[in-house]
C-alpha positions in Angstrom: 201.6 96.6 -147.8 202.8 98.4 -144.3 200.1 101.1 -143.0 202.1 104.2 -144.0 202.3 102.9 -147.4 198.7 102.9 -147.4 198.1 105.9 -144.9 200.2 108.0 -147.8 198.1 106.3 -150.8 194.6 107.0 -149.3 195.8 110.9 -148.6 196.8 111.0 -152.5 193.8 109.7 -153.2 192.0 112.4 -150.9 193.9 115.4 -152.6 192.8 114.5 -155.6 189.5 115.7 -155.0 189.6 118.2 -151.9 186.3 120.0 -152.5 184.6 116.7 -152.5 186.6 115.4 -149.4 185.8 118.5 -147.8 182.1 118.4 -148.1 182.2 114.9 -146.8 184.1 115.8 -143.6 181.6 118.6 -143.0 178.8 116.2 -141.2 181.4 114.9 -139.2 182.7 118.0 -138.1 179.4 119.2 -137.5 178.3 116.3 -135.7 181.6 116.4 -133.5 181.2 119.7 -132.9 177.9 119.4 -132.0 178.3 116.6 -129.6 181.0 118.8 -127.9 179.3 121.9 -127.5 176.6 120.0 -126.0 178.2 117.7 -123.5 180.4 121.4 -122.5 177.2 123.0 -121.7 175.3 119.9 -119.5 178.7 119.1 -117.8 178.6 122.5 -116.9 174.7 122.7 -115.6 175.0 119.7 -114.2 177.9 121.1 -112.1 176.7 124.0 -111.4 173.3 122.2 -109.9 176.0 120.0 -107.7 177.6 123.3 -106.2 173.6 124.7 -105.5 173.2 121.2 -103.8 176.1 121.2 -101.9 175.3 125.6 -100.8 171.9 124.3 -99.8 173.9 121.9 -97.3 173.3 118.0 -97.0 170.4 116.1 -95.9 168.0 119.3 -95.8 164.1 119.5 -94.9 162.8 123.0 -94.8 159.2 124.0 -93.1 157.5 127.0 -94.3 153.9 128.4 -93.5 151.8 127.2 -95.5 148.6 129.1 -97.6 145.6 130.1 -96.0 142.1 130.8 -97.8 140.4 134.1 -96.7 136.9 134.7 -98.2 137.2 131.9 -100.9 140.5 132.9 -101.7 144.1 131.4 -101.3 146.7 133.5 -100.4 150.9 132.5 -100.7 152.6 130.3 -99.0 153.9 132.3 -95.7 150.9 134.8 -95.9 150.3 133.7 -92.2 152.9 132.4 -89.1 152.1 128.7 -87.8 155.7 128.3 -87.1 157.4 129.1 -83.4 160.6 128.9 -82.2 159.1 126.2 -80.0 158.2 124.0 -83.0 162.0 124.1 -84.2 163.1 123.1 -80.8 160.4 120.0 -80.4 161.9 119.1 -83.5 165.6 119.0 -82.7 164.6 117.6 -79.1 161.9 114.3 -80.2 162.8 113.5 -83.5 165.8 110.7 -83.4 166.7 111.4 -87.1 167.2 115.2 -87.0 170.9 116.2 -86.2 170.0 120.0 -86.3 166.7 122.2 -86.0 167.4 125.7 -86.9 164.4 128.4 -86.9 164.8 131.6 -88.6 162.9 134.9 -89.8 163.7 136.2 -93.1 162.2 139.8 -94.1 164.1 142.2 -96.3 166.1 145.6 -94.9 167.9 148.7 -96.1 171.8 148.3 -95.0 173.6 151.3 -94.4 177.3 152.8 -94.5 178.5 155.8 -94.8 177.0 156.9 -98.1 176.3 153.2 -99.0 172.8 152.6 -99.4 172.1 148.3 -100.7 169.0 146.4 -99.8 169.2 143.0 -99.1 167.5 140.0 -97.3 167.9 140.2 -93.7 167.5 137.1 -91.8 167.1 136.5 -88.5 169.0 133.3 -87.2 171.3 130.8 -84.8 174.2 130.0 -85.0 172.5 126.5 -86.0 171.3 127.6 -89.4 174.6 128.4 -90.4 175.8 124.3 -89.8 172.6 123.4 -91.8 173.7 125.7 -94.4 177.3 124.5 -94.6 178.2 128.3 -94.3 181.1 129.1 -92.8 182.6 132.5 -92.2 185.3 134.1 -94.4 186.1 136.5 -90.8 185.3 137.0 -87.7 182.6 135.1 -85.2 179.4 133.5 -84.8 176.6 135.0 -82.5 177.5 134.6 -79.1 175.1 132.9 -76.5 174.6 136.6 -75.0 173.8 138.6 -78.1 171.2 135.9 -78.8 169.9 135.9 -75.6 169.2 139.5 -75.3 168.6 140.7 -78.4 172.2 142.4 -79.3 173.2 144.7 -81.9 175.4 141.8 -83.8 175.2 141.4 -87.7 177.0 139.1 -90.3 177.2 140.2 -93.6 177.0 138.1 -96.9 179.7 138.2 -98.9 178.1 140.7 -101.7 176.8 143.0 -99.3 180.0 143.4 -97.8 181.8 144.2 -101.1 179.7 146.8 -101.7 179.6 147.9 -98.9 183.3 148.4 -97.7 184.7 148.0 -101.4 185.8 144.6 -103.1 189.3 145.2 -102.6 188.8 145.5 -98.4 190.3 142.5 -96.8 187.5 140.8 -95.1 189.4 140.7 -91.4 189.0 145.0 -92.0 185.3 144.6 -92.2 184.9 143.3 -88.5 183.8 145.5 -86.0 182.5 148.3 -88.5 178.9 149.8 -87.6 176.0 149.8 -90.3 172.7 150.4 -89.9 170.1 147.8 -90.0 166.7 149.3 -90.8 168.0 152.5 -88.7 169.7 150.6 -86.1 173.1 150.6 -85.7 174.8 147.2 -85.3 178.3 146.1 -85.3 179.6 143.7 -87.9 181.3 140.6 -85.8 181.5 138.2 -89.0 181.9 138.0 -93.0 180.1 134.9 -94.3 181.7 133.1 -96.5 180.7 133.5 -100.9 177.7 131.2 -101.2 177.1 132.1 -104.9 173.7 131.7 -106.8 170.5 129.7 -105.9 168.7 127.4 -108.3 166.6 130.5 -109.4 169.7 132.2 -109.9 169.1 134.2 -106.4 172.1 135.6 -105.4 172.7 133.8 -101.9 175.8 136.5 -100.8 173.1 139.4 -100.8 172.0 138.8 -97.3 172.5 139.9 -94.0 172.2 137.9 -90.3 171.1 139.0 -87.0 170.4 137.3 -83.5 166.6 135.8 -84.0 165.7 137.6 -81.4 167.1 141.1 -82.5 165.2 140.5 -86.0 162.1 139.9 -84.2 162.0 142.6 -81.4 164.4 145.3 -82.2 164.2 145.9 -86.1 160.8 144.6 -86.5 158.9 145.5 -83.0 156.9 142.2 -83.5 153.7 142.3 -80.5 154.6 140.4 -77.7 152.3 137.5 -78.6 154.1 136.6 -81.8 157.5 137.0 -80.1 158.8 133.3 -80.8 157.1 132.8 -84.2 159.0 132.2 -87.1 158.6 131.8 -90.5 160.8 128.7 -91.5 162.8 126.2 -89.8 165.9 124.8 -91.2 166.3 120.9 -90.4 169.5 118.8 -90.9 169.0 115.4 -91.0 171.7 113.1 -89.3 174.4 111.2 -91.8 172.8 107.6 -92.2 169.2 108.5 -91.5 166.4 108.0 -94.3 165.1 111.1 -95.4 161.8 110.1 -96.0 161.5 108.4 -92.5 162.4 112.0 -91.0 160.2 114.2 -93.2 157.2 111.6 -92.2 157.9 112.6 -88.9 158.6 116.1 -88.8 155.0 116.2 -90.2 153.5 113.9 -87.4 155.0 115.8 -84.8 154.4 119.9 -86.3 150.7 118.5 -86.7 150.2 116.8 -83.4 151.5 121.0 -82.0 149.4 122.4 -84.2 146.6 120.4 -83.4 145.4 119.9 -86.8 142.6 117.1 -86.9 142.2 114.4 -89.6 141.8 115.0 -93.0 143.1 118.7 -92.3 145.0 120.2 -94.4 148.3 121.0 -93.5 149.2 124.3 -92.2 152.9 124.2 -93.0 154.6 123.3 -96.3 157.4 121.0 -95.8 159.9 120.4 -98.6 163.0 118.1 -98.8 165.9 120.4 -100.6 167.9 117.3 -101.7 165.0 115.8 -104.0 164.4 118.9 -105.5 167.8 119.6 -106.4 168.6 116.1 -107.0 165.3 115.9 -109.8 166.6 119.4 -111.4 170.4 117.4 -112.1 168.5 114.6 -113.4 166.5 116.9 -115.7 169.9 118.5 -116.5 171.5 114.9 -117.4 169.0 113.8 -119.5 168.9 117.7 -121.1 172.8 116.6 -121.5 172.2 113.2 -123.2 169.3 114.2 -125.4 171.1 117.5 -126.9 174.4 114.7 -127.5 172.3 112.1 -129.0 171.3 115.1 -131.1 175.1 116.0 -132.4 175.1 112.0 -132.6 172.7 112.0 -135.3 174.8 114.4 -137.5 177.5 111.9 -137.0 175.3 109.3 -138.4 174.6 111.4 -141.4 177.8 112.3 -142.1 178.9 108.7 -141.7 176.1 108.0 -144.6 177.9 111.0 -146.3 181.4 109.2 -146.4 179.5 105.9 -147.5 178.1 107.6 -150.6 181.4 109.3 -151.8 183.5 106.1 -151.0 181.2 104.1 -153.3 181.3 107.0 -155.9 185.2 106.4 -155.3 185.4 102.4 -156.0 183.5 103.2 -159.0 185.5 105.9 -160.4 188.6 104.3 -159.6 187.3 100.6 -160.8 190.1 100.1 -163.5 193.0 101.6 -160.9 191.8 98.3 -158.5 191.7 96.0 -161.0 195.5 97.3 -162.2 196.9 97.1 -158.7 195.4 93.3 -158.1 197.0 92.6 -161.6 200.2 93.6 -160.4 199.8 91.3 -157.6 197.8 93.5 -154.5 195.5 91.2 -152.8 192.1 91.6 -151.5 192.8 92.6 -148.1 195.5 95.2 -149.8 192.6 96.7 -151.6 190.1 96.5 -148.4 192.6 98.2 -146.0 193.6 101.2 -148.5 189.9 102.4 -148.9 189.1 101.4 -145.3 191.8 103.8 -144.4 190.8 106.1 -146.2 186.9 106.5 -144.9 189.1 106.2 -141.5 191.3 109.3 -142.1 188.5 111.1 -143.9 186.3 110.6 -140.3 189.7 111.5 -138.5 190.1 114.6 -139.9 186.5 116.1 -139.9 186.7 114.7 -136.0 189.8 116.7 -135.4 188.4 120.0 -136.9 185.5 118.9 -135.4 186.6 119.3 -131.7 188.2 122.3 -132.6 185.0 123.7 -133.7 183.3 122.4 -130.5 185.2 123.4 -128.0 185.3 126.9 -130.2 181.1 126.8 -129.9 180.6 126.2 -126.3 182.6 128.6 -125.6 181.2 131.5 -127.9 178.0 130.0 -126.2 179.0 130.0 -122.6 179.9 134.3 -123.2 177.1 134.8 -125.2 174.3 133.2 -122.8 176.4 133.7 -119.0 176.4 129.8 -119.0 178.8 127.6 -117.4 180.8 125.4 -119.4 182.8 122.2 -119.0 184.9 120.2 -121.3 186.6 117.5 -119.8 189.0 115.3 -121.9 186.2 112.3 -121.9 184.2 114.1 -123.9 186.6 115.0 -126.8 188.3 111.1 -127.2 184.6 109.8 -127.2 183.7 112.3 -129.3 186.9 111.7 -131.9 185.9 108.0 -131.3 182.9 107.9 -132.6 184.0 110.0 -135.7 186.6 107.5 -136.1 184.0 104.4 -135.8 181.7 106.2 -138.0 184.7 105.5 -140.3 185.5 102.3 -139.8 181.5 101.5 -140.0 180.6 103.3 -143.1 183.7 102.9 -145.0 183.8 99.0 -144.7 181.1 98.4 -147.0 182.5 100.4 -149.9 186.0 99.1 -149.1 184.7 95.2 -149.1 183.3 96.0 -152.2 186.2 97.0 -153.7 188.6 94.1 -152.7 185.8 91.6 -153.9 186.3 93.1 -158.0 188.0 90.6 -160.4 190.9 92.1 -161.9 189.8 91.4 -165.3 186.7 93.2 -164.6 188.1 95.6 -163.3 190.5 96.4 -166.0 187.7 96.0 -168.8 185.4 98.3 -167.0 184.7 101.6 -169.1 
């Protein structure tokens, strides 16, 4: 017997009872549909953490202040300055394995224009922290060595601040050389930075603002003169090739030997390795990925139990319609291939609606919740796999037992 023969017997066979065919199908469309929905949405984290690696730039150490204790208490992390411009440039200058060592002063500032009123983090930089950052411009220029050097009245603006700001629909090359106010001082705009998007926290990166360090520290902040060259982090790049580990060891060595912090001190700087953070939140993400799939997997497995159930309920109903067809000369493996095919198509099917569903879900899902989501072509022809394999596996018992009747059996059974 050629497959469509048998293709066209098992759907016959599947008409004749659609609600109970139906029924069957619906834990493997679940369980497709499941799997789907869930792979969409951890493709999609797990991309989306790849992007906030790849914004933070590559190879990245970053040094903070750390927490002092003042009458018994602890205080936050950057609740004093141990960091100096100095430090950043010792770093850049003994330490083989850093490429880059950018120091920086973050606060937060009201930025002005015309009627426009946004607040947003200001941060005072080099051109250096932009090449740790990977951030380029979208228009304009970087700092020059003069507006560094003598404190100018320069700003680049993130990419959301300068939307609101001039209006979304301004071409960024129109935003140069405007004046805004920078916590009341007026600076001209020489550069648009490029769209970063959101942090891990969700912090919306483009909501900044850069001056020259030197401008944040003495003309919108009127630090005293003996904190002139302090800083509150430094941004370090570590060079292609170089072990991150060996460079964060010694970044420590040296900001302790400047600090002259003593054995068995504590630390008075916090320094953290961007890349393994980042790196353990994908991991999380892929194993949030795999466990949420293995999840859907297990409604596959039931409905595969599902289709074993109705096929034997099948074979039994249909024990005299065997034994009549093996009379009339169909062999064994005649018999085992039609109801084989037929747990086969009935897995087919409910895979088919299945991905529909899915791909339906995660999408509902991804507008509902603001999530990302990814369905790649992998995903749905594993998915449909498995609901086919489920078919083959579950349905070969039944169908074994059926080509193993005696057709005189068969055609005495009541």
């Amino acid at each position: 017997m050629d497959f469509l023969s048998t293709f066209m017997i098992a759907l016959r066979a599947l008409r004749t009872n659609v609600l109970r065919s139906a029924l069957t199908m619906l834990g493997i469309v679940i369980g497709v549909g499941a799997v789907i929905a869930m792979l969409g949405v951890g493709k999609g984290a797990q991309t989306r953490v790849e992007e906030q690696i790849r914004s933070l730039g590559t190879n990245v150490l970053l040094v903070i202040p750390s927490s002092t204790i003042t009458a018994g208490a602890r205080s936050g992390s950057g609740s004093t300055q141990t960091l100096t411009e100095d430090d950043a440039i010792a770093i850049g200058r003994e330490i083989p394995e850093v490429e880059i060592s950018a120091p920086a002063f973050r606060s937060w500032s009201q930025i002005i224009y015309g009627n426009q009123n946004i607040g947003a983090a200001l941060m005072g930089a080099t051109p250096g922290y932009f090449e740790v950052r990977n951030w380029p411009l979208e228009a304009g220029r970087m700092f020059e060595p003069g507006e560094l050097a003598s404190s100018g009245k320069a700003v680049i603006l993130g990419w959301t601040v300068a939307t609101r700001l001039f209006g979304a629909d301004t071409p960024a090359e129109d935003m140069i050389d405007r004046t805004v106010r920078v916590r009341r001082v007026p600076m001209v705009v020489v550069g648009i930075a490029a769209k970063k998007g959101q942090s891990a926290v969700g912090q919306d990166q483009d909501e900044i603002v850069f001056v020259p360090l030197n401008t944040a520290r003495t003309r919108l902040f009127g630090l005293p003169q003996g904190t002139l060259r302090r800083v509150n982090n430094i941004w370090i790049k570590v060079a292609e090739g170089e072990d991150m580990k060996v460079a964060e060891e010694n970044v420590r060595a040296l900001l302790r030997q400047r600090h002259r912090l003593q054995p068995g001190t504590e630390d008075d700087f916090v320094l953290r390795n961007m890349n393994e953070a980042m790196k353990a939140q994908e991991e999380a993400s892929r194993a949030m990925t795999m466990l949420l799939a293995a999840i859907g997997g297990v409604s596959l497995l039931v409905g595969g139990i599902g289709i074993m159930n109705i096929m034997l309920v099948s074979v039994t109903e249909r024990t005299r319609e065997i034994g009549l067809r093996m009379a009339v000369g169909a062999r064994g493996g005649d018999i085992l291939s039609q109801f084989l095919v037929e747990a086969v198509t009935l897995s087919s099917i409910g895979g088919l609606i299945g991905v529909a569903v899915g791909v339906v879900a995660a999408e509902m899902v991804g507008q509902s919740a603001g999530w990302r989501i990814e369905i790649d072509a992998s995903a749905i022809v594993m998915a449909f796999g498995f609901a086919a394999l489920v078919g083959v596996f579950f349905g070969f018992y039944p169908a074994r037992k059926a080509s193993r009747l005696q057709p005189i059996d068969a055609l005495r059974y009541e």
